[in-house]
ROKE-480798 format. One record per atom (N, C-alpha, C): x, y, z. Coordinates in steps of 0.05 Angstrom, whole numbers, m for minus. Layout:
<recs>
> px, py, pz
> X, Y, Z;
...
</recs>
This chain:
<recs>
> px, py, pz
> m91, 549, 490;
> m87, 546, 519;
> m58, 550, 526;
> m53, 560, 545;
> m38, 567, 557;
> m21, 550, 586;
> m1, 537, 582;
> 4, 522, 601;
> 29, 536, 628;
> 22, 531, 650;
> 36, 545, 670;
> 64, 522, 680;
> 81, 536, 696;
> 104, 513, 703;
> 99, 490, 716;
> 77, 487, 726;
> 65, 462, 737;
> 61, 444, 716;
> 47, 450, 695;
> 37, 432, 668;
> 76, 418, 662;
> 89, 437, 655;
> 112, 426, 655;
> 127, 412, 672;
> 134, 416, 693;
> 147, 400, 717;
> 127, 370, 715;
> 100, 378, 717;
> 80, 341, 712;
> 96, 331, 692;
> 92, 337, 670;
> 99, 328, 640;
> 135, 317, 653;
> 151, 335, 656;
> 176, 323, 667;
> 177, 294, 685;
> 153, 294, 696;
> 155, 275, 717;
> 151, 236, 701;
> 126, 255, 695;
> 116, 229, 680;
> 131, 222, 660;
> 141, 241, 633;
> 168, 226, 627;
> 198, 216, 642;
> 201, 220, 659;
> 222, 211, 682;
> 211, 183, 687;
> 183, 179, 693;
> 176, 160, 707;
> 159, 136, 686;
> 155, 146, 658;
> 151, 129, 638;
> 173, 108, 633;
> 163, 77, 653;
> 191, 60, 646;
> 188, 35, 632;
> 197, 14, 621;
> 185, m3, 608;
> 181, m17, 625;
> 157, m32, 642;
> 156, m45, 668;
> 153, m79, 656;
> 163, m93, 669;
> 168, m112, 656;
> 156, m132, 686;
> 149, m126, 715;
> 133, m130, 736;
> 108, m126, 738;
> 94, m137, 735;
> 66, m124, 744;
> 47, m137, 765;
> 33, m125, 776;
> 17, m147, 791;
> m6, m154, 772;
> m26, m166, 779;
> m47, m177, 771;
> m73, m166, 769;
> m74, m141, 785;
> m102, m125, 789;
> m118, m123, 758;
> m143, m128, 760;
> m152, m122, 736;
> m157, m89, 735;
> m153, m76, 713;
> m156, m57, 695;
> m186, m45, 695;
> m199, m24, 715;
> m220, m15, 716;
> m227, m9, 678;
> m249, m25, 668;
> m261, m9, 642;
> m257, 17, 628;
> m267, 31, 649;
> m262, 60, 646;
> m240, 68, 642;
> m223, 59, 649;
> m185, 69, 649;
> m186, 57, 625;
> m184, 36, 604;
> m184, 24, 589;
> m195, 34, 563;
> m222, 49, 569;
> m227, 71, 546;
> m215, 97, 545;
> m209, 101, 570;
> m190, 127, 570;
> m162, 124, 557;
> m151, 109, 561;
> m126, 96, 551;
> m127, 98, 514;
> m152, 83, 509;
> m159, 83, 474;
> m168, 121, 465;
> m177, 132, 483;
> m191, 155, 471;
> m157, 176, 468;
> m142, 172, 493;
> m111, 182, 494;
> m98, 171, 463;
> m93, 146, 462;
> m87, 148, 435;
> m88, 154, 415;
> m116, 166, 405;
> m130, 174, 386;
> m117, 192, 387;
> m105, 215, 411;
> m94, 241, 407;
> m69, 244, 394;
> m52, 219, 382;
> m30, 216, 376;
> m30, 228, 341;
> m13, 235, 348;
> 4, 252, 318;
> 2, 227, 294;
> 1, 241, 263;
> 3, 218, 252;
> 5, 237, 222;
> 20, 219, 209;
> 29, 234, 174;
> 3, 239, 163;
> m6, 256, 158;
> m29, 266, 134;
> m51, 260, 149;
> m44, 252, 183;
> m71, 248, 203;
> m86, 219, 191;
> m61, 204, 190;
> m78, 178, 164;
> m86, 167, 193;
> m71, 163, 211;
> m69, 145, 233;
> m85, 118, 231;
> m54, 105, 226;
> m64, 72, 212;
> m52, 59, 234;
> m54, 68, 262;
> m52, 43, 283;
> m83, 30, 284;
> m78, m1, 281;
> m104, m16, 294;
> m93, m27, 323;
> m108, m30, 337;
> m106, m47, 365;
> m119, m71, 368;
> m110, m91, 378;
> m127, m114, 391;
> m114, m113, 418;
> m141, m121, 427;
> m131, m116, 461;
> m135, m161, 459;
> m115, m171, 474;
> m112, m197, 472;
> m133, m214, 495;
> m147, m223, 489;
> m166, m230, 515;
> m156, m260, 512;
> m158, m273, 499;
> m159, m303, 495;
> m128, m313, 515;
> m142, m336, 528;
> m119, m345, 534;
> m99, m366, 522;
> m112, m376, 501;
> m101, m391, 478;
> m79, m377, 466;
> m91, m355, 460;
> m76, m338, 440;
> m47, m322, 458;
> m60, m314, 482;
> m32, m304, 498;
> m20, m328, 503;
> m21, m345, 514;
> 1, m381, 514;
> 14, m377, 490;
> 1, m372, 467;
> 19, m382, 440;
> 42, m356, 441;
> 28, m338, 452;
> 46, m312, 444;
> 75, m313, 461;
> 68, m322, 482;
> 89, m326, 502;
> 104, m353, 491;
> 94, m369, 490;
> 119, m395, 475;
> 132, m379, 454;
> 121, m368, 438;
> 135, m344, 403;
> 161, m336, 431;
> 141, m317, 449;
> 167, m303, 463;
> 192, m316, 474;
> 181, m339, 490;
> 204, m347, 503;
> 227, m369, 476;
> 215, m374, 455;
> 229, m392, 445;
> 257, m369, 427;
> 239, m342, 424;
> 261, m317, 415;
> 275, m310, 431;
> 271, m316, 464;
> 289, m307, 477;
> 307, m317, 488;
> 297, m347, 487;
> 320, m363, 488;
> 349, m364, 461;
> 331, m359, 436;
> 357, m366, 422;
> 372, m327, 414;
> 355, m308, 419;
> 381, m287, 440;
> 397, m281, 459;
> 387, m292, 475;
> 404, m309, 498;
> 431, m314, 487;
> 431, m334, 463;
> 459, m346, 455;
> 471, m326, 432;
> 460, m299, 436;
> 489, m290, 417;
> 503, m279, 433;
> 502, m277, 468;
> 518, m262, 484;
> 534, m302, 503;
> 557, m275, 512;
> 578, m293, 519;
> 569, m300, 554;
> 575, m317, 567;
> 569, m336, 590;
> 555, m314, 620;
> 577, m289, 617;
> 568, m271, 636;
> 541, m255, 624;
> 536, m244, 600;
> 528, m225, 591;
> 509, m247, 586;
> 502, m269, 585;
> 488, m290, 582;
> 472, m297, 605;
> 478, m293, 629;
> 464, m301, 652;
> 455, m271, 662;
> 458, m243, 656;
> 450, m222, 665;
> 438, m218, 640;
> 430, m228, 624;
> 406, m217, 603;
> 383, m235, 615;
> 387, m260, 618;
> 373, m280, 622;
> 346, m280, 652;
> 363, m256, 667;
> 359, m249, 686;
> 338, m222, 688;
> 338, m209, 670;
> 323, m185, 666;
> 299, m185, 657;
> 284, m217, 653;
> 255, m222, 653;
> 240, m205, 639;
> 248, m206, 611;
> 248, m190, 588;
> 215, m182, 582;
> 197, m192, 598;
> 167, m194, 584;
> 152, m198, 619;
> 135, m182, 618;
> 108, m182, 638;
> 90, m211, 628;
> 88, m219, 607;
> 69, m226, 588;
> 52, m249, 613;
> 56, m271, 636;
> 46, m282, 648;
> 27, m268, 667;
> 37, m239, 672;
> 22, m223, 699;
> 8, m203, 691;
> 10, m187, 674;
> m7, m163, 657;
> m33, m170, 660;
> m48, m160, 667;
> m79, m171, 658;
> m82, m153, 633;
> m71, m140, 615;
> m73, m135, 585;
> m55, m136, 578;
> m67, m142, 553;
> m53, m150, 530;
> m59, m132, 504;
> m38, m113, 491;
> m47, m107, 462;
> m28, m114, 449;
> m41, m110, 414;
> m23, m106, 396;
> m26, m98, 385;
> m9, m81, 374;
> m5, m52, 359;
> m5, m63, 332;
> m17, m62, 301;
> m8, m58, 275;
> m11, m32, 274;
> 0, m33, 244;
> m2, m12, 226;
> m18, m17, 201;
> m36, m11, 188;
> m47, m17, 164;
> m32, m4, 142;
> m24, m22, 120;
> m9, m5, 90;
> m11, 13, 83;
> m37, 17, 76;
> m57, 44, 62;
> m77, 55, 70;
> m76, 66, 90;
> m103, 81, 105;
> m118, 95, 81;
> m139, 93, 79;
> m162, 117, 65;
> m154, 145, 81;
> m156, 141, 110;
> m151, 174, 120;
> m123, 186, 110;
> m125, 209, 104;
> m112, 227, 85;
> m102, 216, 62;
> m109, 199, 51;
> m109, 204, 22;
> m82, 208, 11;
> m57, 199, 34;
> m32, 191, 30;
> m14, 213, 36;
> m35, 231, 49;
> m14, 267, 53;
> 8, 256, 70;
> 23, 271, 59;
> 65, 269, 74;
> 74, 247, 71;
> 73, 235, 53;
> 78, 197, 58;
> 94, 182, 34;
> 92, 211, 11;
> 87, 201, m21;
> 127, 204, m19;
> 136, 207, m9;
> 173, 205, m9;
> 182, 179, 18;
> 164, 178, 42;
> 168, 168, 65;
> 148, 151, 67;
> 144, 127, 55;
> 124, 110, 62;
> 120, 95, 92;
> 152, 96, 101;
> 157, 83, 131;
> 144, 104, 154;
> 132, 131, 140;
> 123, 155, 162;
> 89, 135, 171;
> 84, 115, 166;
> 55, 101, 168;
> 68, 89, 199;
> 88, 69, 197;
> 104, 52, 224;
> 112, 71, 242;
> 130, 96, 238;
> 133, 124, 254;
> 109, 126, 271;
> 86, 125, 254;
> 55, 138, 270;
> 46, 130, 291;
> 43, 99, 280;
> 38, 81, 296;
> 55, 69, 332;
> 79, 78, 324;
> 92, 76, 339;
> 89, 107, 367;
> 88, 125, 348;
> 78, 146, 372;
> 56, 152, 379;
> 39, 138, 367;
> 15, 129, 383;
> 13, 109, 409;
> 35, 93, 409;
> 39, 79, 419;
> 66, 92, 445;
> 72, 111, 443;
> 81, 131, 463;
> 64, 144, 480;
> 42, 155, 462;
> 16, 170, 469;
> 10, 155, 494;
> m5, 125, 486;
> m11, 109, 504;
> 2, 104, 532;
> 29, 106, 529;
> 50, 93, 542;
> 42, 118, 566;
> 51, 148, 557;
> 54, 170, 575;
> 19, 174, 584;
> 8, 166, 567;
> m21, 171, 595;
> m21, 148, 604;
> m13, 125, 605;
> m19, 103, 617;
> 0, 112, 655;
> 25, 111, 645;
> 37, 122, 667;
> 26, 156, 688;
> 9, 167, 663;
> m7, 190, 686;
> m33, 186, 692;
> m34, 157, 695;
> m64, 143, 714;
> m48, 123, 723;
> m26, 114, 732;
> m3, 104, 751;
> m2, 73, 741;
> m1, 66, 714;
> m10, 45, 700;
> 17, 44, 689;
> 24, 28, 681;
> 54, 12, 665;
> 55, 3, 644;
> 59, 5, 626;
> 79, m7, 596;
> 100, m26, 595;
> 98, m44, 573;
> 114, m62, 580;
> 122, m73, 552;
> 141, m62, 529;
> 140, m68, 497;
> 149, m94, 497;
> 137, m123, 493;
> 147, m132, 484;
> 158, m138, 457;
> 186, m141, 458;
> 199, m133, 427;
> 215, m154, 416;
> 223, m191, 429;
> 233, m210, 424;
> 215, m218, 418;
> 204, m214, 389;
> 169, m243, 377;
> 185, m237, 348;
> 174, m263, 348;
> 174, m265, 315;
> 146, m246, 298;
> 144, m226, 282;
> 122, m216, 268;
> 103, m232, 263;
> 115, m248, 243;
> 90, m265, 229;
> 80, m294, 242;
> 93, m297, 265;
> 87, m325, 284;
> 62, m304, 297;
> 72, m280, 304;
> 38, m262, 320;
> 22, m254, 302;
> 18, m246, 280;
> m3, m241, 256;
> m7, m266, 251;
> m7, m291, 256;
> m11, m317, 248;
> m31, m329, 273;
> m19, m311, 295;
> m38, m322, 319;
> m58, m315, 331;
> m52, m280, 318;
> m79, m269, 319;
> m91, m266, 294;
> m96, m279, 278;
> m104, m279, 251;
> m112, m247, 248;
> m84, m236, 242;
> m88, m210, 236;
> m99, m207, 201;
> m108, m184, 195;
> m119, m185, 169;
> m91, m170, 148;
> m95, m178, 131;
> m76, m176, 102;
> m75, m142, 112;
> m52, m134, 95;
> m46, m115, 103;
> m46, m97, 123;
> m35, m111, 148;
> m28, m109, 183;
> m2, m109, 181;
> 10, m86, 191;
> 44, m95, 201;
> 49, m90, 229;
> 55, m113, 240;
> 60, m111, 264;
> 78, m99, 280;
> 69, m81, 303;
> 85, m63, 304;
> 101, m71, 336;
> 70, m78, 355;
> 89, m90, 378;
> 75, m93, 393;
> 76, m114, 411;
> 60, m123, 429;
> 62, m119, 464;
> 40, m100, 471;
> 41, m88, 496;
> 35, m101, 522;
> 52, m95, 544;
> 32, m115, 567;
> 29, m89, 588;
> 2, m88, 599;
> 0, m71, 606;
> m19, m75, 631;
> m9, m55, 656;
> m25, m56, 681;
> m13, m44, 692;
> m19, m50, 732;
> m7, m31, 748;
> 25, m49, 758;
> 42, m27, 749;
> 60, m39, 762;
> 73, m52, 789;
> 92, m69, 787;
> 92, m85, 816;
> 111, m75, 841;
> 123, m46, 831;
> 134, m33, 842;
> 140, m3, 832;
> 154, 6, 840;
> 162, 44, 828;
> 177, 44, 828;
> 192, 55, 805;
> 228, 60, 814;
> 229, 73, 781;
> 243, 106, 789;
> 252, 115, 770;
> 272, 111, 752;
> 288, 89, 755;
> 315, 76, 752;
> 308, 52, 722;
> 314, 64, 706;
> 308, 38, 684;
> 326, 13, 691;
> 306, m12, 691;
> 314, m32, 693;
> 346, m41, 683;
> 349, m29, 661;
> 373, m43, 652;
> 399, m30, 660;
> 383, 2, 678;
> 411, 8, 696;
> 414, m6, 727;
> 387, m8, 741;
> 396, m30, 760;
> 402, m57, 754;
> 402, m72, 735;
> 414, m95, 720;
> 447, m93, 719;
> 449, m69, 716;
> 480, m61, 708;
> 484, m72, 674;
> 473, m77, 662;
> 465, m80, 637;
> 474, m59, 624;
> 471, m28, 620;
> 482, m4, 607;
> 460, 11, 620;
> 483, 35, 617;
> 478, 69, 626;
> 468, 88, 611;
> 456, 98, 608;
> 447, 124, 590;
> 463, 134, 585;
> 469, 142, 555;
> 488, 164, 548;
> 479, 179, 533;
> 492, 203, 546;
> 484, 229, 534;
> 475, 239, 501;
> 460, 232, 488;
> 463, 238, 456;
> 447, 270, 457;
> 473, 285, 439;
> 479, 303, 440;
> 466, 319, 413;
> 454, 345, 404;
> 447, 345, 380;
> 477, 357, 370;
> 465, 354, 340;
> 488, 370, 316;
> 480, 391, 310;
> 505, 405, 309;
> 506, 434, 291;
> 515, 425, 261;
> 495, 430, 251;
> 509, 442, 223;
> 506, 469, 204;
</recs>
C-alpha cells in the first residue's frame, strides 16, 4: 500500500498530540473502543514476533486502592530527593490519573515466550522488555487516534504491583496504564507548562 501526504501529516499530528495525560474525566470507555485498542496492539513490532506483552485490564477496586497507596507512598518519598522549590513544582504535576481513568492496565512481559522460539534475542535478552514496551506505544498512538489518552504510570514499586495483582511467575512488569478521554487538549507537554523542562533537541551521530 501506498500512502499519500495526508497519511503522513495524520500520523504527524497524532504524534504531536500523543501526550502523557495525567487528567481525565470519568466517561466510561465504549467496549468496542476497548477491543479495538487490544486488536491495535497486537499490530506492534516484536523480536522473533515472540510478542510477550500480557495485559490485565484492572477492574477491581480493591486492587486499584492498593495500587494507588504503592503510588502515592513512591511519590511521596521522590518528592524528597528534590530541593524545597523543585519540591513543590513536582508535587504539583499530579503525577498519575490513577483516581479518574475509568481504565486501568498493566503491561508485563513474559521471560520466555514459546512464539519464536527465541529468534533475535539469543545476544539481547532485554529485546523481550523493548517489545513490550512498543507495544505499549502502539496502544498509546491509536488510543490518541480515537481521541482517547495515555497516562504511564511509572512511580510503583514492581513487585508491590505483581503482588497485588497476583501476577504469575515469570511476569515482568513493565507499566501501569491509566487510560480514557482526556480532561482537556493541549499540545504542550505537561512538564513544559509546569516549567519543569524543555525539550531538547537530540541530535543523531555521524560516524
Amino acid at each position: 500500500m501506498q500512502f499519500d501526504d495526508s497519511a503522513a501529516s495524520t500520523l504527524h499530528d497524532i504524534l504531536r498530540w500523543r501526550r502523557d495525560v495525567r487528567h481525565f474525566r470519568t466517561d466510561a470507555i465504549p467496549e468496542p473502543l476497548i477491543d479495538a485498542l487490544a486488536d491495535a496492539m497486537a499490530l506492534a513490532p516484536s523480536v522473533g514476533n515472540s510478542r510477550p506483552w500480557r495485559v490485565m485490564r484492572v477492574r477491581s477496586a480493591t486492587r486499584r486502592a492498593a495500587v494507588t497507596e504503592v503510588f502515592a507512598r513512591c511519590n511521596a518519598a521522590a518528592a524528597e530527593l528534590y530541593d524545597d522549590t523543585e519540591r513543590d513544582t513536582y508535587l504539583g504535576l499530579k503525577l498519575a490519573g490513577l483516581r479518574d481513568a475509568p481504565e486501568h492496565l498493566a503491561v508485563f512481559c513474559v521471560s520466555d515466550p514459546m512464539e519464536g522460539r527465541g529468534l533475535g534475542r539469543q545476544t539481547m535478552d532485554e529485546t523481550l522488555a523493548y517489545s513490550a514496551a512498543m507495544a505499549i506505544h502502539t496502544l498509546w498512538l491509536a488510543a490518541r487516534a480515537i481521541n482517547l489518552g495515555v497516562g504511564w504510570v511509572s512511580i510503583l514499586d514492581p513487585d508491590e504491583v505483581c503482588a497485588i495483582l497476583d501476577a504469575p511467575d515469570g511476569w515482568r512488569f513493565i507499566g501501569y496504564l491509566c487510560l480514557g478521554y482526556p480532561a482537556s487538549n493541549d499540545d504542550t507537554p505537561l512538564l513544559h507548562r509546569a516549567g519543569w523542562q524543555e525539550n531538547t533537541k537530540v541530535s543523531w551521530i555521524k560516524r
